[in-house]
C-alpha positions in Angstrom: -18.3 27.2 9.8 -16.3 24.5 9.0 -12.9 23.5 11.4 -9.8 23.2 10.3 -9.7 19.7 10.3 -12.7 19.4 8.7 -11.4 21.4 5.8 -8.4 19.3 5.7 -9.7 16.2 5.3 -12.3 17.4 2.5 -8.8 18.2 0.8 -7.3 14.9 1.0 -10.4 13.4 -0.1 -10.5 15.6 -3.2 -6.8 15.0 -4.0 -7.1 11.2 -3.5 -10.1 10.9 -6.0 -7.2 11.6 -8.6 -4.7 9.4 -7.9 -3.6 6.8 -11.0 -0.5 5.8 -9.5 0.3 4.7 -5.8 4.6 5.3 -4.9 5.8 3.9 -1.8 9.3 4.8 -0.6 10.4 0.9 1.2 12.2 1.2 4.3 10.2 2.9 7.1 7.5 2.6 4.9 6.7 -0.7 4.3 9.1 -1.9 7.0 10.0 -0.7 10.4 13.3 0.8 8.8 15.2 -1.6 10.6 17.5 -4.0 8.7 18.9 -7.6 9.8 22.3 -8.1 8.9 23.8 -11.6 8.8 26.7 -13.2 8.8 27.3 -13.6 4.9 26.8 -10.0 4.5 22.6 -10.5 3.5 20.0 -8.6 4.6 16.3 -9.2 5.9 13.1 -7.2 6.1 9.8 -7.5 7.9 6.8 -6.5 5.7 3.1 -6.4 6.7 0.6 -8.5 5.5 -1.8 -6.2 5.8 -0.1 -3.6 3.6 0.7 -6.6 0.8 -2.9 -7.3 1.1 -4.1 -3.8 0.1 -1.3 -3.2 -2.6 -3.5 -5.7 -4.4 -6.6 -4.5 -4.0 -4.8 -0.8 -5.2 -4.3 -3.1 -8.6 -7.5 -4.9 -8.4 -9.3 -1.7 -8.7 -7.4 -0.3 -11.8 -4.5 1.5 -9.6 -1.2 1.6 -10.7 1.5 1.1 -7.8 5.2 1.4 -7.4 8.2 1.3 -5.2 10.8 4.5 -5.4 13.9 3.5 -3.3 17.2 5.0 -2.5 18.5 1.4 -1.5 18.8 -1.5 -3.6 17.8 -5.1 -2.0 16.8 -8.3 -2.8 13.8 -8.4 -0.4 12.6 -5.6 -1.8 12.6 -7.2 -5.3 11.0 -10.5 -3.7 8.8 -8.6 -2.6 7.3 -6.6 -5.1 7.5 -9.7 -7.4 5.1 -11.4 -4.4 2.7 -8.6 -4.5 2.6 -8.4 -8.7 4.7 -4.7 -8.7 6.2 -4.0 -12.1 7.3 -0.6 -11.3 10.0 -0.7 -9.0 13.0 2.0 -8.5 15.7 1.0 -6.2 19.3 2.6 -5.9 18.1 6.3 -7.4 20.6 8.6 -7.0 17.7 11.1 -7.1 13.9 10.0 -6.4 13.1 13.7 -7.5 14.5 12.8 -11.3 13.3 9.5 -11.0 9.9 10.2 -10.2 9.6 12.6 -13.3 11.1 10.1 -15.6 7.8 7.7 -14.0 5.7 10.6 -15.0 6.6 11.0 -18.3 7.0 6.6 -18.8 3.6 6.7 -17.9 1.9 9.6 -19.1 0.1 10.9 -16.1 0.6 14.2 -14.0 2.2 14.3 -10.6 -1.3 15.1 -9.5 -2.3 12.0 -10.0 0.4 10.3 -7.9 0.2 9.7 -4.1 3.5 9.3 -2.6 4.2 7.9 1.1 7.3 8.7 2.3 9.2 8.6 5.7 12.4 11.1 5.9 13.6 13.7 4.6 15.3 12.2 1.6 11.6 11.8 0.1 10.8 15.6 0.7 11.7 16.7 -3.0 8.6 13.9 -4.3 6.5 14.5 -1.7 6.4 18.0 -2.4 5.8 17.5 -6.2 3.2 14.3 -5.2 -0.7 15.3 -5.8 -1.1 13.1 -2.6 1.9 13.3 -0.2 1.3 11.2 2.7 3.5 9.8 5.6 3.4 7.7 8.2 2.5 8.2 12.1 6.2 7.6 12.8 7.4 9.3 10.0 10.3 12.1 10.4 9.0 15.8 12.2 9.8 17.9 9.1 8.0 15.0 6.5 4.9 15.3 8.9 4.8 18.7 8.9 4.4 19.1 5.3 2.8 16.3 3.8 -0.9 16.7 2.9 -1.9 13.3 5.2 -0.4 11.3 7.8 -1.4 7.8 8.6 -2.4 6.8 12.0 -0.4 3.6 11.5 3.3 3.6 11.3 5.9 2.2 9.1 5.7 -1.1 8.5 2.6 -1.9 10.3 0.0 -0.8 8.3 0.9 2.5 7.2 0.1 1.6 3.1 -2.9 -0.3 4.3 -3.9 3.3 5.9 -3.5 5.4 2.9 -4.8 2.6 0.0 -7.8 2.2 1.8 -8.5 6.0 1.9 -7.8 6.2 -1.2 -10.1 3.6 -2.6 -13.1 4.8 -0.7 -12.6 8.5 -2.0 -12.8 6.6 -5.7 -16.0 5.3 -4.5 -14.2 1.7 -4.8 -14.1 0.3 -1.9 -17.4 -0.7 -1.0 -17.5 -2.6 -4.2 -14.1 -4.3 -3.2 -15.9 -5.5 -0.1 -19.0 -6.7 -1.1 -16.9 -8.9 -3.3 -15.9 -10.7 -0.9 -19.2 -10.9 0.9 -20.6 -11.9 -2.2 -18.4 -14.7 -2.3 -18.8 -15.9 1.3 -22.8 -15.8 0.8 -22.1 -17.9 -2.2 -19.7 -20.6 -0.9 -22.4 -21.0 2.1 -25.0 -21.8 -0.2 -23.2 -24.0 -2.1 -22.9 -26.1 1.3 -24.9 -28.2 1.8 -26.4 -30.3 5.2 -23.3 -32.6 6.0 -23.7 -36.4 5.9 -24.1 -38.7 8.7 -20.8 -40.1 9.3 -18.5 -37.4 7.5 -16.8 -34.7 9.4 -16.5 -31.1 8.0 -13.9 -28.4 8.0 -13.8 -26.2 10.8 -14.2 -22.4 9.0 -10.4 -21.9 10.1 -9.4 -24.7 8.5 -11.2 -23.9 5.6 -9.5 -20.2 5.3 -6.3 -21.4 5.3 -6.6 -23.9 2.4 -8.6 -20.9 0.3 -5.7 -18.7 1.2 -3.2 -21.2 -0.9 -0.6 -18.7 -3.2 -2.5 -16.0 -2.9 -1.4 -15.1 0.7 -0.1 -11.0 0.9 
């Protein structure tokens, strides 16, 4: 017999084979849902590298993602221009009417959208999303009724959590990493013995002149 759990999780898996389109609600999210405020009356966020790193893969592998928030701000456009985001919602006066109008813009169902969201302002998506997930720090009454929650909180890895699940339901992610194995085995047999007299890159070194623009 199976447990609960057990069941559970088969769930999410079958749900997340579905998903087209990835919505992220920004602050608690994909930040802490703290703000800096200066003097000049701007504003900062912190976002994870990690996250910004899987939000490409998502597209890499075909997924569609977006951002759906209530609060309008330029490091949230930065952002999602950083990351390659096209759809992006900010200042809704309803996320509920907003995400319907993204349904019907790009023809899909809401069962094929996940949605990660951290309060209870996201409730009325979440309980329309195919794949409502939260994160670990997420508010009681979201955790309570989303389908998944993320082991990671806002901020800190909390998309990372749920794109990654996602992709290896879709059978996509082990293709994702042997891509990049691939390329490793490939860039060490194009190396060959170094010369007398010449000094090579330590592999550090190396990384962070690969990394260049495409940094998350």
């Amino acid at each position: 017999m199976r447990s609960t759990g057990q069941a559970r999780a088969e769930l999410v898996e079958a749900r997340a084979r579905g998903i087209r389109l990835i919505l992220f609600d920004v602050d608690g999210v994909l930040t802490d849902g703290k703000l800096l405020l200066h003097a000049d009356g701007t504003e900062s966020k912190q976002f994870d590298i990690k996250d910004g790193t899987a939000i490409v893969w998502a597209q890499r592998c075909g997924l569609i993602v977006g951002l759906l928030s209530a609060r309008a701000s330029a490091s949230t456009t930065q952002r999602a221009a950083q990351l390659g985001i096209a759809l992006v919602h900010q200042g809704v006066a309803s996320k509920l009417e907003t995400f319907e109008r993204i349904l019907e813009e790009q023809e899909i169902d809401a069962e094929q959208v996940a949605y990660m969201g951290d309060d209870v302002l996201d409730l009325p998506v979440l309980s329309r999303a195919g794949l409502a997930a939260a994160p670990s720090d997420a508010a009681d009454e979201v955790r309570a009724r989303v389908h998944w929650v993320s082991r990671a909180r806002g901020g800190d890895g909390a998309a990372r959590d749920l794109v990654e699940r996602i992709l290896r339901a879709q059978n996509k992610w082990d293709e994702l990493l042997a891509s990049y194995l691939d390329e490793g085995a490939t860039d060490r047999a194009n190396v060959g013995p170094a010369k007398p007299g010449l000094r090579t890159e330590t592999p550090a070194k190396a990384g962070r002149h690969a990394l260049g623009d495409k940094r998350a």
